[in-house]
PLY file of the C-alpha trace (Angstrom):
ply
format ascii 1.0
element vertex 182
property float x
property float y
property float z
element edge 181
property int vertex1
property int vertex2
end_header
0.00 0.00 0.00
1.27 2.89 -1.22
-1.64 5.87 -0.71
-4.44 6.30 1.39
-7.98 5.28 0.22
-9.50 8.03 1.77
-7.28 11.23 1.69
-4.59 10.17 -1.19
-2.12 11.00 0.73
1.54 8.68 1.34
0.89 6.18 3.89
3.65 4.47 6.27
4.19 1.12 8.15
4.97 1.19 11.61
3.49 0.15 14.46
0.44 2.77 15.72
0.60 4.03 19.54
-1.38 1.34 21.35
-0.90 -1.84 18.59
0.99 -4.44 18.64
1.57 -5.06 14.79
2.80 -3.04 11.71
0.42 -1.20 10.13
0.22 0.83 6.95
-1.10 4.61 8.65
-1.73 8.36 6.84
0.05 11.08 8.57
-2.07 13.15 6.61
-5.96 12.28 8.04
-4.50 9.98 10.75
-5.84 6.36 9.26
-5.00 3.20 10.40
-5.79 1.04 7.40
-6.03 -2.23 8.60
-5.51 -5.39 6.55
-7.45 -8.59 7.33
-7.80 -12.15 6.23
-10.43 -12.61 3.33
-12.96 -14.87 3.74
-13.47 -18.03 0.69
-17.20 -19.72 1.42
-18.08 -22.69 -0.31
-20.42 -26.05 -0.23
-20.11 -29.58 -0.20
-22.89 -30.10 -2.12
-24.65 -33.62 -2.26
-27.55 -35.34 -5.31
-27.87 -38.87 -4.24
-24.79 -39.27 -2.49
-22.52 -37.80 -5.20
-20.60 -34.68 -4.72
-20.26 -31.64 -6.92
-17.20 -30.94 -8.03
-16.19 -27.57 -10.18
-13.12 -28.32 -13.07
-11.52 -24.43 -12.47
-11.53 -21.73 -15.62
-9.25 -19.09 -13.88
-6.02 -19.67 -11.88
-5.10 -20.51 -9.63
-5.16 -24.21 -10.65
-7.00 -23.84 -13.94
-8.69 -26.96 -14.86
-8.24 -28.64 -11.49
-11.52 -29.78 -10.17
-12.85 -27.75 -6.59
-15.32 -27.51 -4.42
-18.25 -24.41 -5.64
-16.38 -21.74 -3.68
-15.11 -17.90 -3.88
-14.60 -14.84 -1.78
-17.25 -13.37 0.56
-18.97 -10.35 -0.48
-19.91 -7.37 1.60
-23.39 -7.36 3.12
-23.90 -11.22 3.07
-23.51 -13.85 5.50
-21.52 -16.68 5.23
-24.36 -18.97 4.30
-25.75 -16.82 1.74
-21.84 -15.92 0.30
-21.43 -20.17 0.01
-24.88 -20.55 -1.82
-23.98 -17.79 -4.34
-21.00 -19.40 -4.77
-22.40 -22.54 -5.83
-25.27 -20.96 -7.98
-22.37 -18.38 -9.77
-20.12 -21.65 -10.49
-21.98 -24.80 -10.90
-25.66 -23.45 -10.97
-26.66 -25.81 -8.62
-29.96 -24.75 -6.84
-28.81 -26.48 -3.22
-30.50 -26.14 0.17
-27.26 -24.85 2.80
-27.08 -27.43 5.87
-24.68 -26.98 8.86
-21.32 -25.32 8.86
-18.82 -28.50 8.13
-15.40 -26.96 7.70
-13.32 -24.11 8.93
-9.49 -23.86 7.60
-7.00 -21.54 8.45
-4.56 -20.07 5.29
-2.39 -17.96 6.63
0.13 -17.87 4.62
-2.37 -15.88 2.22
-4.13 -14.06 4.53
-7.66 -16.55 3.91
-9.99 -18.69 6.06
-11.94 -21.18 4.09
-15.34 -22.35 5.14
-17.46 -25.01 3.82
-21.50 -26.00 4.28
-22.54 -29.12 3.77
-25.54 -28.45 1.14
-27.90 -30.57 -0.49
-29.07 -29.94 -3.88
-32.49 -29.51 -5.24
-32.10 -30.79 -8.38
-29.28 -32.55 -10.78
-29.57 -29.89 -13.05
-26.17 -27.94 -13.82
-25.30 -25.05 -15.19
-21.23 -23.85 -15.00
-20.69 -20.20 -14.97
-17.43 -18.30 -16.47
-14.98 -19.64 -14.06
-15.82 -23.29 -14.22
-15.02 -25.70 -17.22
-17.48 -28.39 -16.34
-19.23 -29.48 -13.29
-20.17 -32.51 -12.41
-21.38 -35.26 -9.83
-19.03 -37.75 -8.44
-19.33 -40.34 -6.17
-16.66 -41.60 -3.38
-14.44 -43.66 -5.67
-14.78 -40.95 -8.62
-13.01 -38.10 -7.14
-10.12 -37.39 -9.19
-7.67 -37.07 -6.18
-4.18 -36.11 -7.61
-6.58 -33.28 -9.57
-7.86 -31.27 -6.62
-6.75 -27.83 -6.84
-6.64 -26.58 -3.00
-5.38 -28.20 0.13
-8.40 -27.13 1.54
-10.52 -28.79 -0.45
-9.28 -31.80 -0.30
-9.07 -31.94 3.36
-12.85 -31.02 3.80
-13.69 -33.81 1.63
-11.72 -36.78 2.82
-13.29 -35.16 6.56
-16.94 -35.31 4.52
-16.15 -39.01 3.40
-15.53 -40.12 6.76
-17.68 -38.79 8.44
-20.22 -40.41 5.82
-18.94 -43.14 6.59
-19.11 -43.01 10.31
-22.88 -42.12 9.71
-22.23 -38.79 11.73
-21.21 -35.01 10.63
-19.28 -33.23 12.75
-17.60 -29.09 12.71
-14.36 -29.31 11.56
-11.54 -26.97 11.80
-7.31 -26.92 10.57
-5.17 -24.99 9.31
-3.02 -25.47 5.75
0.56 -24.11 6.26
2.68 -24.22 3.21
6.78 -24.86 3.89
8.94 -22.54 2.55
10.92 -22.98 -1.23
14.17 -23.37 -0.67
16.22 -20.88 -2.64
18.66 -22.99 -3.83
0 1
1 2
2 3
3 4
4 5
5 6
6 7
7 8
8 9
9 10
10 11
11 12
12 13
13 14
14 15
15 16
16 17
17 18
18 19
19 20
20 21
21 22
22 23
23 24
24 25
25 26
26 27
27 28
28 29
29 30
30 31
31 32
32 33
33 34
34 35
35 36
36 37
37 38
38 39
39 40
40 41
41 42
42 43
43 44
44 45
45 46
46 47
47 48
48 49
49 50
50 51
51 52
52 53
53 54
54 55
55 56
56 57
57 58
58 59
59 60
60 61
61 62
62 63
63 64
64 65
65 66
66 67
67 68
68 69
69 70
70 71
71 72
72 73
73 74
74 75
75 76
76 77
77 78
78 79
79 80
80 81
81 82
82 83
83 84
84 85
85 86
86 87
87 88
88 89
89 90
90 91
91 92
92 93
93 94
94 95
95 96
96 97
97 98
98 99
99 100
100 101
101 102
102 103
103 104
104 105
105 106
106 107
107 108
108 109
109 110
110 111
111 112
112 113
113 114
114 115
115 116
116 117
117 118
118 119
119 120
120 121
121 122
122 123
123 124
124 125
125 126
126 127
127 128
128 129
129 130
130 131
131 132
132 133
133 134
134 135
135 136
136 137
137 138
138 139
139 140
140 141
141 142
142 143
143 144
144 145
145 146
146 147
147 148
148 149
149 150
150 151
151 152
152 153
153 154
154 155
155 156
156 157
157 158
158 159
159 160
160 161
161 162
162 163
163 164
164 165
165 166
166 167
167 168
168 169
169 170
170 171
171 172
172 173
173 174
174 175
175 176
176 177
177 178
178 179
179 180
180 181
């Protein structure tokens, strides 16, 4: 950040009187612009035990297969962010269920939550930033093609929890080691 949104004036980092943290701050109106994780909302959503699954038009991980799932938007909440998500991407018409999975991406600044959803309908309809969607069931799921840590870790958590006939809340976090530079 180089400018401040609201006066246009330079801004610094530093730590403000009474923080803890860095911050980028104006000198010139006296704004502390703070700069917080972005929330990605997203479904697992289910037609007769198969699971949607989005092949990606956009990078990152173009034509990997996802979960329906993008960035929260301002004046939703997170259920109504998720089912957008899965309307904008798959056009799956779904019915949100109970929070499933919460995970932690710090390393770029993101939480990623997932609903469990069921849909009302096989019908599909990809939007702009899917290739194809499609229903799979367990054995389907193209594993080495999943484009997100997090996705993959919500559904092997769904599976087994099918499984164990019981749904849980589940929560992580995906850290990512550092390249060497050799």
């Amino acid at each position: 950040m180089k400018f401040c949104s609201l006066c246009g004036n330079e801004v610094s980092l530093g730590v403000p009187p009474g923080d803890n943290r860095p911050r980028f701050s104006c000198a010139g109106c006296g704004t502390i612009h703070y700069q917080n994780p972005n929330m990605v909302l997203g479904t697992i959503p289910i037609w007769e035990n198969r699971v949607l699954l989005c092949r990606r038009a956009i990078e990152p991980r173009y034509g990997y297969w996802t979960l329906p799932a993008g960035f929260m938007e301002n004046g939703e909440t997170t259920a109504e962010g998720a089912e957008r998500e899965t309307m904008e991407e798959a056009g799956a018409r779904i019915r949100i269920g109970e929070l499933f999975s919460m995970i932690d991406v710090p390393q770029v600044q993101q939480v990623h939550v997932f609903f469990r959803a069921d849909m009302l309908g096989p019908e599909l309809d990809p939007g702009p930033e899917s290739l194809e969607a499609r229903l799979f069931a367990e054995e389907e799921i193209p594993w080495p093609e999943i484009a997100f840590r997090t996705v993959e870790q919500t559904l092997r958590w769904y599976f087994e929890d099918r499984r164990n006939g019981s749904f849980g809340t589940h929560t992580g976090a995906v850290r990512y080691r550092e390249r060497s530079k050799a």
